[in-house]
C-alpha positions in Angstrom: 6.7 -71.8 -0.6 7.6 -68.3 0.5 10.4 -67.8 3.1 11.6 -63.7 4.1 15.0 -63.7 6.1 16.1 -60.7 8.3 14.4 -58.5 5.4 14.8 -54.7 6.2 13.0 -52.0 3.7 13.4 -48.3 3.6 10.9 -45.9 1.4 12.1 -42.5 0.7 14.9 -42.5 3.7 12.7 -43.7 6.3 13.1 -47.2 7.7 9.6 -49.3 7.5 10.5 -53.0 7.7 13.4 -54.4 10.5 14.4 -57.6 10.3 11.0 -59.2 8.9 10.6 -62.8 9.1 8.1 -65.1 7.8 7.6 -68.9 6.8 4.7 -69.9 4.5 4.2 -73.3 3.4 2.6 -75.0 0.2 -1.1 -75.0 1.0 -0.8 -72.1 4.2 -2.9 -69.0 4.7 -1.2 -66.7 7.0 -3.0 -63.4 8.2 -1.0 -59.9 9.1 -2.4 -57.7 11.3 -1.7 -54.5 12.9 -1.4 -51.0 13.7 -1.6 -48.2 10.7 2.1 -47.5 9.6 4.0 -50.7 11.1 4.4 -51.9 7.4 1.7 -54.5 6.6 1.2 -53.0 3.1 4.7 -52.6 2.3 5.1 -56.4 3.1 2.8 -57.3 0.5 4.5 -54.5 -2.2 7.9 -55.7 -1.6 6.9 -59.4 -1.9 5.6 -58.3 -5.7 8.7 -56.2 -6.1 7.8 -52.5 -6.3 10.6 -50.5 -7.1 9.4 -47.5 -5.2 11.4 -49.6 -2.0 14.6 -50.0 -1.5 15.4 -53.5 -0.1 18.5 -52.8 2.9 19.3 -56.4 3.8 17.6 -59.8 3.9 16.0 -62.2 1.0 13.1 -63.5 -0.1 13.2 -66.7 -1.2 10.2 -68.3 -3.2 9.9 -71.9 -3.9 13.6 -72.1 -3.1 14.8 -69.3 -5.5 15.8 -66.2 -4.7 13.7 -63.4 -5.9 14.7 -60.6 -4.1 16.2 -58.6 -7.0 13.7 -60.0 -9.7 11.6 -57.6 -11.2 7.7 -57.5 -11.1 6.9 -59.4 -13.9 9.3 -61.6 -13.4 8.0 -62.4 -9.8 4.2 -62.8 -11.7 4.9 -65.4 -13.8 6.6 -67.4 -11.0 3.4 -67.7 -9.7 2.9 -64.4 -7.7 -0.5 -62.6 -7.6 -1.2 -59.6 -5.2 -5.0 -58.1 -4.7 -3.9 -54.5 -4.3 -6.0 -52.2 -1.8 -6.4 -49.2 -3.8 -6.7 -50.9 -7.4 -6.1 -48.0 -10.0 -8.1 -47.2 -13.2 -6.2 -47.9 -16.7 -8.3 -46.0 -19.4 -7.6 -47.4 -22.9 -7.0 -51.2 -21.7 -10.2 -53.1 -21.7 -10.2 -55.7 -19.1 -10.3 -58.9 -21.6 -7.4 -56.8 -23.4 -5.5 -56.8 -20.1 -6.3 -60.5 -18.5 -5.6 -62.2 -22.0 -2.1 -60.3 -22.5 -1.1 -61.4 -19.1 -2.3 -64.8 -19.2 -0.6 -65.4 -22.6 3.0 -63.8 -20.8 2.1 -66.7 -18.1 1.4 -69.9 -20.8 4.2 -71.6 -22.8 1.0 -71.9 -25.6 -1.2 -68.7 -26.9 -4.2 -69.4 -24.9 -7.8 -69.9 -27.4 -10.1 -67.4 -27.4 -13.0 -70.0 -27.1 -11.4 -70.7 -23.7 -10.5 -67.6 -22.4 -14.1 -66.7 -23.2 -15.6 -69.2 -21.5 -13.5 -69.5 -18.3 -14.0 -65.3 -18.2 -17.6 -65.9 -18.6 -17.8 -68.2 -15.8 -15.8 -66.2 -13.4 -17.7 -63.3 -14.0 -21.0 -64.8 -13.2 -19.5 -66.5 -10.2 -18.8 -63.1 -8.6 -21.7 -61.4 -9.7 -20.2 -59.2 -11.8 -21.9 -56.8 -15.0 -21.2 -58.8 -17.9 -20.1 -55.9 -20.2 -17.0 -55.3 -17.3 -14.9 -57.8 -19.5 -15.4 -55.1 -22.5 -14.5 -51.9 -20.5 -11.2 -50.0 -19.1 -9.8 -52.3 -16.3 -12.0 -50.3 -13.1 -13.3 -47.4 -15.4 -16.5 -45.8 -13.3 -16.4 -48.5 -10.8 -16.9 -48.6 -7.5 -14.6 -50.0 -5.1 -16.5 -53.2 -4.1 -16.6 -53.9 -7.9 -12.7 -53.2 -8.3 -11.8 -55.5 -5.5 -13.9 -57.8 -7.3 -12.0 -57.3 -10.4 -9.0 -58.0 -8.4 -10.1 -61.4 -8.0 -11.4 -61.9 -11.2 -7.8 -61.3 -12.2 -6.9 -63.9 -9.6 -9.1 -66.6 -11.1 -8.3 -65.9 -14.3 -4.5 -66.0 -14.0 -4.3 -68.6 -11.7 -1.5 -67.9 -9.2 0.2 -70.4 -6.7 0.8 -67.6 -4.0 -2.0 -65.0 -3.3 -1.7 -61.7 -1.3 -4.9 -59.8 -0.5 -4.0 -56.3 0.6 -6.8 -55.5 2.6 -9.2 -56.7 0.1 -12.1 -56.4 2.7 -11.6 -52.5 2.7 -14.7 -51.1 0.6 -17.0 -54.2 0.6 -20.7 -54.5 1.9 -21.4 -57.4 3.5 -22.6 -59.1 0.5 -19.8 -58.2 -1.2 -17.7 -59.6 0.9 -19.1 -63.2 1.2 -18.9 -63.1 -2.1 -15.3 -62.2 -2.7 -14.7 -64.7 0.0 -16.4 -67.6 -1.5 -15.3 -67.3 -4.8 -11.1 -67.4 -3.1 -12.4 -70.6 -0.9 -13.4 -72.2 -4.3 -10.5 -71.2 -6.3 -8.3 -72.5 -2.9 -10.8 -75.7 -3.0 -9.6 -76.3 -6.4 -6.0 -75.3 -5.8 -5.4 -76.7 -2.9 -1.6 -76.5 -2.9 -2.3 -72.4 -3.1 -0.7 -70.6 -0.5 -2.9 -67.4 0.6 -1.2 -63.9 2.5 -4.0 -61.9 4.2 -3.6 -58.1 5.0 -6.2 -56.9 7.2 -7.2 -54.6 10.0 -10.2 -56.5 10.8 -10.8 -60.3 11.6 -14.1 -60.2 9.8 -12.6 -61.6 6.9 -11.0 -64.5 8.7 -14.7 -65.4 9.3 -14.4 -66.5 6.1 -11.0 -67.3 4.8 -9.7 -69.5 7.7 -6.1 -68.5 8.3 -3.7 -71.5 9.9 -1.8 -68.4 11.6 -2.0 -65.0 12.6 0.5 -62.7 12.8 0.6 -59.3 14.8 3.1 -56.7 13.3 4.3 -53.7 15.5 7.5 -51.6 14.6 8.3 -53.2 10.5 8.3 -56.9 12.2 6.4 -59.9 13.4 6.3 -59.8 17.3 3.2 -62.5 18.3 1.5 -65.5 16.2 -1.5 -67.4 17.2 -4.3 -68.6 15.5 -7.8 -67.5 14.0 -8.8 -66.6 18.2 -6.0 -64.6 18.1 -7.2 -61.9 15.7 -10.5 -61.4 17.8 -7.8 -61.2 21.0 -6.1 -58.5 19.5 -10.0 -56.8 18.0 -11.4 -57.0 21.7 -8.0 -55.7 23.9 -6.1 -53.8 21.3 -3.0 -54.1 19.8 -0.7 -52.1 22.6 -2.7 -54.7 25.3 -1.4 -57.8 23.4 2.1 -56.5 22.8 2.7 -55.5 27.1 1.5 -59.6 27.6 
């Protein structure tokens, strides 16, 4: 689904990715972690096409096209979705207003407002979510548990084929969390062919979400993969102890 060739990335002069690679097949969740500042969120922006970095070398390739100059909504209704870690507050754009716009971009066919309605409704109670959210500015007075819950409400909602979650577990309680977490199983479940990018600092989210690989970034690249045991090897020894092995 999503392959990332030799890719190097610079941000206001200073180089932050060198020769990234990754491979992530149809149905694959792949976990990043690492130090702060070796590039794990810049990985995730990139892959969505933020214009605020400058693209060197390398390609990004997704579902066989190349969508390395492509711009961000381009990129979103290929099937993109990206759970930011700091999700803003847009005053004036009611949530409904916002998911409804987006999701009618995404659908050859002006989706009904019967069914909009009632998938929204659904969602909503699934994360345990205030009901009058749908009817307010998109994270207007909320906290940020209930913004990364909006995140995936957005997620559900639009129904992406390749999911990044920026830290996502940043902010949540531990009910929270299971919560998030359960309702990205289900919409996986359900999706099975779904392809799923974790960004995280912690394994405690892979508790949840099982990754099929984990990656250890150090220095804008990839240096060490394993699996889910990896990420508590790299919690319990640290990431300069994994990296001398």
């Amino acid at each position: 689904m999503l392959k990332i060739d030799n890719l190097c990335v610079k941000v206001d002069d200073r180089d932050i990715l060198n020769d990234f690679n990754i491979l992530i097949n149809d149905g694959e969740v792949h976990a990043i972690m690492g130090p702060n500042g070796t590039g794990k969120s810049t990985v995730s922006k990139v892959i969505m096409g933020s214009p605020d970095y400058e693209v060197l070398s390398g390609s990004i390739i997704f579902n066989s096209e190349d969508i390395t100059n492509l711009e961000v909504d381009e990129r979103s209704r290929k099937g993109i979705f990206l759970s930011m870690q700091n999700p803003i507050s847009i005053e004036g754009v009611t949530n409904s207003e916002f998911l409804r716009t987006a999701l009618n971009a995404r659908s050859e066919e002006t989706v009904s407002l019967f069914d909009f309605i009632k998938v929204v409704e659904s969602s909503v109670k699934d994360l345990e979510i205030k009901n009058n959210i749908i009817h307010k500015s998109i994270n207007d007075g909320s906290s940020g548990g209930e913004r990364k819950k909006n995140e995936v409400l957005q997620m559900k909602i639009l129904k992406p084929s390749f999911v990044i979650l920026d830290e996502v577990d940043s902010g949540l309680d531990v009910d929270s969390l299971r919560i998030v977490c359960e309702n990205i199983n289900k919409y996986k479940q359900e999706n099975p062919n779904t392809s799923i990018l974790i960004i995280t600092h912690y394994p405690r989210i892979l508790e949840y979400i099982e990754p099929d690989y984990v990656h250890m970034m150090v220095g804008g690249k990839i240096v060490k993969t394993g699996n889910k045991d990896f990420a508590f090897e790299i919690e319990k020894t640290g990431y300069n102890e994994v990296v001398s092995e």
